[in-house]
C-alpha positions in Angstrom: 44.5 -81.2 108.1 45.4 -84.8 107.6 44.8 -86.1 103.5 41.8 -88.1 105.3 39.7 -85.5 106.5 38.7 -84.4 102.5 37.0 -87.3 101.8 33.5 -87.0 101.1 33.7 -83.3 101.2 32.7 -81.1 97.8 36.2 -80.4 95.9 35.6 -76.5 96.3 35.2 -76.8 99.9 38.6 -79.6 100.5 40.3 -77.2 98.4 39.9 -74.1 100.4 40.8 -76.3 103.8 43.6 -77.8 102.3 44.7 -74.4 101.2 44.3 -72.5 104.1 46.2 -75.3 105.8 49.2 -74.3 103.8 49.5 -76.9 102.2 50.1 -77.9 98.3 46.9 -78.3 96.2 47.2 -82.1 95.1 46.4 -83.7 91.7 42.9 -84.1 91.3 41.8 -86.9 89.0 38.0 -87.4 87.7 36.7 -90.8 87.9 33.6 -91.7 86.2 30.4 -94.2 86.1 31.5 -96.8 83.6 28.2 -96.6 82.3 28.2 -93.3 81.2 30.0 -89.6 82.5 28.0 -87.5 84.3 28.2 -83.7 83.2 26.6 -81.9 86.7 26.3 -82.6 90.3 29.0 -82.4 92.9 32.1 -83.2 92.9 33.6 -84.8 95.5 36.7 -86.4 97.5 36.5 -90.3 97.3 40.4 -91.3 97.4 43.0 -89.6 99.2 46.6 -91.0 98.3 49.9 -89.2 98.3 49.7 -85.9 96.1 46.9 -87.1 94.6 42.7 -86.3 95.0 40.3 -88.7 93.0 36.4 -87.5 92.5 33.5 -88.0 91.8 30.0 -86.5 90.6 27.0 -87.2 93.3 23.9 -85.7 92.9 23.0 -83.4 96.0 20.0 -82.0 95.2 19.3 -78.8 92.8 23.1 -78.1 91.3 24.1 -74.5 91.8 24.0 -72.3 88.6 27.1 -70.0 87.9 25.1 -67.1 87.8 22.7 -67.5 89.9 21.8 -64.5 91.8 
């Protein structure tokens, strides 16, 4: 998996590619509106750069609850 195939991919699901790759888990950094921080949606890859991840929140929909049956 090359660093450019995570972007625009949820963080969860890069992660578990990248992982299963074999390969190191990079930094992941959080940027954010400058307008305000979202607290839900999804995060996901939008810069790739040695060692390092940046995200972002996107709204896709309903977000998943963590218990949700």
């Amino acid at each position: 998996m090359r660093p450019e195939d995570a972007l625009g991919l949820p963080l969860d699901k890069a992660l578990r590619r990248w992982t299963e790759a074999g390969l190191a888990i990079p930094a992941i950094r959080e940027t954010a509106d400058p307008k305000g921080a979202r607290t839900d949606g999804t995060l996901r890859v939008v810069r790739v750069k040695e060692g390092e991840w940046v995200v972002a929140r996107f709204y896709d929909g309903v977000p998943k609850r963590v218990n949700e049956a």
